[in-house]
N, C-alpha and C positions, 0 to 999 in steps of 0.2 A: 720325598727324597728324589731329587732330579739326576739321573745319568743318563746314558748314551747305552742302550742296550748295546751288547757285541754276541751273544748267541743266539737272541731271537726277533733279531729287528726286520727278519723276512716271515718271519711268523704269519703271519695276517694277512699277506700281499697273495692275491688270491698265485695260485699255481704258483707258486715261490721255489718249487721243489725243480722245477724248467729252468735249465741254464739260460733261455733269451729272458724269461724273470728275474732270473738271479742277473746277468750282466748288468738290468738296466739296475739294478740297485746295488752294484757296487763286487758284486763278484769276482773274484782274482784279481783284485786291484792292487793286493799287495804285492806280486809276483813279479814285477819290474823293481820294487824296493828289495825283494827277496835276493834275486840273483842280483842284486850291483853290491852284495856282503860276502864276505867269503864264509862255507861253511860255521868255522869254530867262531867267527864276531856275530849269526845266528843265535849259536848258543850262547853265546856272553851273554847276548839283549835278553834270552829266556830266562838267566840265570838273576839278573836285571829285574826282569818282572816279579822275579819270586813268585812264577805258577806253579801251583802244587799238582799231582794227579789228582782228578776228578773222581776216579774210579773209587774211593773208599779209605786207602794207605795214605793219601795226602805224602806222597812222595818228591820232593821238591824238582821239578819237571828238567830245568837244563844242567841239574846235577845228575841226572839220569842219564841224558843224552851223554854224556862229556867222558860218561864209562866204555864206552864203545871203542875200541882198541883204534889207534893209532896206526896208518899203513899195515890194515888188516890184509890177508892175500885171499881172504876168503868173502864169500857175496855177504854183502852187509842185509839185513832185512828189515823193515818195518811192518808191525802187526797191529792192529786197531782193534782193541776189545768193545766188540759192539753186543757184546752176549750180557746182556741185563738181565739177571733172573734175582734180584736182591727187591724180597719181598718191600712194598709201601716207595719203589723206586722204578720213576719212569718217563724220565729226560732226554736221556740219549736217546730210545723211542720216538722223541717228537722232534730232535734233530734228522735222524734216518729219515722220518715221514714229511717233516718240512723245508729242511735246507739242506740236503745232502750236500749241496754246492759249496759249502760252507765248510765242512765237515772234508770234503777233497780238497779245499784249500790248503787246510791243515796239514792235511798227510803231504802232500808237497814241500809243504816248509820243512816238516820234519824230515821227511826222506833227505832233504835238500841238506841240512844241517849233520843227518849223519849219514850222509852218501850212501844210502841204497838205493837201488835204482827197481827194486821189486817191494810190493808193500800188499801184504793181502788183512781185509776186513772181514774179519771174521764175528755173524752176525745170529743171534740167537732165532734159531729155527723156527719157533712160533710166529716170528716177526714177517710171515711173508707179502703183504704188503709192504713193507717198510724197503725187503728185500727186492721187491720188481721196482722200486723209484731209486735205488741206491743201484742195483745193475742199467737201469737206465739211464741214470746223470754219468756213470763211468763211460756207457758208451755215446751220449753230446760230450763230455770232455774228451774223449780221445778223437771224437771226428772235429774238433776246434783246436787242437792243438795242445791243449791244456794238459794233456798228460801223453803218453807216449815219446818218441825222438825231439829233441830239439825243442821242448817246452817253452812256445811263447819265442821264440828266436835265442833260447839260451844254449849253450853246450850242455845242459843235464834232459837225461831222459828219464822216465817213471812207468812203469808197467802197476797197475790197480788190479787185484783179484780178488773176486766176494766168496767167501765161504761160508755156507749156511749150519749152522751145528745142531743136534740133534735134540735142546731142551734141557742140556742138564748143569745144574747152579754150579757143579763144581767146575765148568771150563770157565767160568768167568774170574777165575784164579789163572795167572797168567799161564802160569807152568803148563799146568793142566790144558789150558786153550792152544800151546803152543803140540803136545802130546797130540790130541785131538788133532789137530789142523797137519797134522803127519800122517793121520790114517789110523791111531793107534788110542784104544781104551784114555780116556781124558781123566787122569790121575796124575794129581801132581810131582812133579821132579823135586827130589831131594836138592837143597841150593849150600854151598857152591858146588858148582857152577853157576853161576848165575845167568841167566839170559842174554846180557851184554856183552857177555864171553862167550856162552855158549850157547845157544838159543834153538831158534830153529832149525832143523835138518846139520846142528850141531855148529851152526853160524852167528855171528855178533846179531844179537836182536835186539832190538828197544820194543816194548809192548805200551802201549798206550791207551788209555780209555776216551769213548767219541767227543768227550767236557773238553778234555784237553786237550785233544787237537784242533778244537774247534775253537780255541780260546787263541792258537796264535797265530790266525791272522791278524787282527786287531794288535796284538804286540808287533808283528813286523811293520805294519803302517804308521802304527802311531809311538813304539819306543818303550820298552820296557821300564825305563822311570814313567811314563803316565800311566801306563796298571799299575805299577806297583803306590801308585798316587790313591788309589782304587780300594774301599774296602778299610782293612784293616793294618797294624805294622806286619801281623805275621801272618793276617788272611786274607791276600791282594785279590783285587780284580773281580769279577763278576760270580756265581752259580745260578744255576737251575735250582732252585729248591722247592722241595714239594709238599703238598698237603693230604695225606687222607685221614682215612676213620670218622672217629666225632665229628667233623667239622660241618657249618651248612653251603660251605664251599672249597670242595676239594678241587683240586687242578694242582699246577707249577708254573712259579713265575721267576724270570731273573731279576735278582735281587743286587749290590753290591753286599759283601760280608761284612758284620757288625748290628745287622737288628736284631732288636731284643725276639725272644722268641714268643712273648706274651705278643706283641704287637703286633708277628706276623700272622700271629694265629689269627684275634680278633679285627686287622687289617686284609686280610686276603683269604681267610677263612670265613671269614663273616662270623667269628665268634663258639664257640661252641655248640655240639647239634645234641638234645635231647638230656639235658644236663648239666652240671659244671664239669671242668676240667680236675681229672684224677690222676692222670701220669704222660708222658710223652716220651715213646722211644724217638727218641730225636737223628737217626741216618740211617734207616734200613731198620729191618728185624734184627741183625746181629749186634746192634749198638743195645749197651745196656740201659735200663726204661731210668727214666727221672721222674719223680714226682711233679706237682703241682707248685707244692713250695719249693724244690731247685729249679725251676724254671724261672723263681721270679727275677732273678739276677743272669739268667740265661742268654747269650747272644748268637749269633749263627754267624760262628767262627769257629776256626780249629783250638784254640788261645781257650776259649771258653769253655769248648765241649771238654776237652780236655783237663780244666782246672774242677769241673763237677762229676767227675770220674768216669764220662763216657769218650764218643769219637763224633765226628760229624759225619764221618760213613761217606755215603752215598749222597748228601742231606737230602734223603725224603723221610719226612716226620712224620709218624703214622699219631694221631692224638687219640686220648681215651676220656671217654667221660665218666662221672662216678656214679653210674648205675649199672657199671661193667665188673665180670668176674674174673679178676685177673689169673687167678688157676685156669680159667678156661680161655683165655688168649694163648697164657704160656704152653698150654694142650694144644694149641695149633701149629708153635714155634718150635715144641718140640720134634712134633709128630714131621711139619716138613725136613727139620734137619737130619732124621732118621732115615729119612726117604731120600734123603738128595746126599750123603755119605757116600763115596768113594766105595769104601770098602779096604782102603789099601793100608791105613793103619788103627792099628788092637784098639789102643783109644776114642779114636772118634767111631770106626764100624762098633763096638760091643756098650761104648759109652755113651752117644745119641741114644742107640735104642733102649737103652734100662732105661735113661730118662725118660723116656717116652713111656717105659711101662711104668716106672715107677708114678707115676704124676696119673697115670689112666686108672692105675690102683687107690690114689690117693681122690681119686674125684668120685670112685667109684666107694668112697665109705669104706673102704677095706685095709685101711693102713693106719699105722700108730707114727708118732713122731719121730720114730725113728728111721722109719722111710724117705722123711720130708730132709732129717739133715741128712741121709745118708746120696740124698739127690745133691745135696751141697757139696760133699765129702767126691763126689764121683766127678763132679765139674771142676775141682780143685784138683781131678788125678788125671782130666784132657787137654784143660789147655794148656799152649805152652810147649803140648808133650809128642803133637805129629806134625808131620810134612810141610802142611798147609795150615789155616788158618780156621777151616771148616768146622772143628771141634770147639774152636773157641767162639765162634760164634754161636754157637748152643750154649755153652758153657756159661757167658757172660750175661745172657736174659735169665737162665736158670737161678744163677747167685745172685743176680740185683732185682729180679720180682721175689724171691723167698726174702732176702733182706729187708727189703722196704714194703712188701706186701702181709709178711706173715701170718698174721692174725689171720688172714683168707683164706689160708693154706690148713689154716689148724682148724678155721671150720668144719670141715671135709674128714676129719681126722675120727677113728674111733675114742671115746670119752676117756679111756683111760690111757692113752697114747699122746696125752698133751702135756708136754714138759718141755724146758725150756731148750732151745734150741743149741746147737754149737754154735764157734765163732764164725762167723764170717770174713 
């Protein structure tokens, strides 16, 4: 399949991550197209492309924008979720470490379209290399013009600010990252208010993940009917999709949306590592797992993930092979989601961790099947039911490995504790 990479066509050019690398290969080239639109024909064109967020919600990117109040009297802001901590995902990572240049494009158009003129990057703390090339390209763009007064000879100014956070999965929940990015416990905000109204420091914010800002340069130069040309009707334009676990070739590659997922496995996987293929959580850890046989019909789109009862997440598909014990994956899925819990509501703080006991009970030979639905029964009482989303990302590997897994679960089980399950 022939395209025109638009996130990682500096990938490979040695030092790419150097604005005099990045210029010679096309860096801020959009930016003279940018300012000759006026902000809101911006977002038309994004709206045009039909890009979605990249971060996981697949939120339709220039209907986002477009919420941002109207002759606001208060500082508008831009905030860039660079805090990746969604296990089997790590993309934006090799944007940060290869083309941040790319990645400041973005936040340009965007600041540009919803008129803020402060825009901070807020980047997961383990990342500190990624973190010394990402404060380094802000300051070659600020000594080139490219951001600060008068950008490029235009009337719009841009002030860039990195902030590094401190390691925990729950700020890569906007809320929470915008809490956090104030000085304060990163625990998500009850919505509404929603960040477009009230955001930052209690100001109109758009939060945005590094995919999707980095996706529109390439729509300002080239027009959002040709992404949205890209791809699929309702999964336009380019991702990062990635590969671990089983495979005998793990990495990420960009993809246009619409290949099968058998294909990409055995195309850029190299096929399966140490076995056949037994399940594929297909967007992160919090997307619920798919077997073997749903994949066969599976594409890597939003249209599909969604018609086989999962999400595309993140899309990093973590692969399993069948000499894998799927209670003992889900012991790892639980165990971090119990660790990386808030704490802020009864549901997800008391409900991650019974799953976690309950499943450490059940591996440990010490549980009857009534344990096994009553993990069912407890994932049916989180999600849905707090702040954030954190609970249901437990919630949803929990019910879809006991569903499609069972039989592996009632291994484990004491012999007279095996009865048939509840509904799922």
């Amino acid at each position: 399949m022939q395209f025109e990479p638009q996130l990682t066509k500096r990938f490979n050019i040695e030092n790419s991550y150097t604005l005099n690398v990045a210029l010679q290969h096309g860096a801020y080239a959009s930016l003279p197209k940018l300012f000759s639109k006026k902000p809101e024909e911006v977002i038309e064109e994004i709206k045009i492309s039909g890009l979605k967020g990249r971060g996981g919600a697949g939120f339709p990117c220039g209907m986002k924008w477009s919420f941002i109040p109207k002759n606001s009297t208060k500082p508008i802001y831009l905030v860039v979720n660079g805090d990746e901590g969604e296990p089997g995902t790590f993309s934006d990572r090799a944007i940060l470490s290869k083309d941040p240049h790319l990645l400041l494009e973005g936040v340009i158009a965007a600041a540009y379209a919803i008129q803020a003129h402060v825009a901070y990057i807020y980047v997961r703390g383990e990342f500190f290399r990624e973190i010394q090339i990402l404060n380094q390209a802000v300051e070659e763009a600020k000594n080139s013009g490219y951001l600060g007064s008068k950008i490029q000879g235009s009337d719009f100014q841009l002030e860039v600010f990195i902030h590094q956070g401190a390691g925990a999965y729950i700020c890569g929940e906007e809320t929470g990252l915008l809490e956090s990015l104030e000085g304060k416990k990163g625990q998500p905000r009850i919505k509404p208010p929603f960040p477009a109204i009230q955001g930052l420091f209690g100001c109109p914010t758009i939060v945005n993940n590094v995919k999707t800002l980095s996706s529109v340069p390439w729509i300002i130069a080239n027009g959002g009917a040709a992404y949205a040309a890209i791809g699929t009707k309702d999964s336009t334009g380019t991702h990062i999709f990635g590969l671990s676990g089983h495979v005998q070739n793990g990495g990420y590659w960009e993809l246009p949306f619409g290949m099968p997922m058998l294909e990409f496995i055995e195309t850029y996987g190299r096929g399966v590592k140490n076995g056949k293929l037994k399940a594929v959580i297909p967007g992160g850890s919090s997307t619920p797992v798919l077997t073997a046989q749903e994949c066969e019909d599976l594409t890597l789109s939003y249209e599909s993930m969604a018609k086989h009862g999962t999400f595309l997440g993140t899309g990093g598909a973590i692969v399993i092979n069948d000499q894998t014990d799927m209670p003992q994956i889900l012991k790892n899925l639980t165990h971090f989601y119990a660790h990386e819990s808030c704490g802020q509501c009864t549901p997800c703080r008391e409900g991650t961790a019974w799953e976690n006991r309950l499943l450490q009970k059940i591996i440990q030979g010490e549980a009857t099947a009534r344990e096994l639905d009553l993990m069912v029964e407890i994932a049916g009482n989180m999600e849905g039911k707090t702040i954030c989303a954190l609970a249901a990302a437990c919630a949803m590997p929990v019910r879809s490995f006991i569903k499609k897994f069972r039989g592996e679960f009632e291994k484990y089980l004491k012999p007279s504790g095996v009865t048939v399950g509840i509904q799922l």
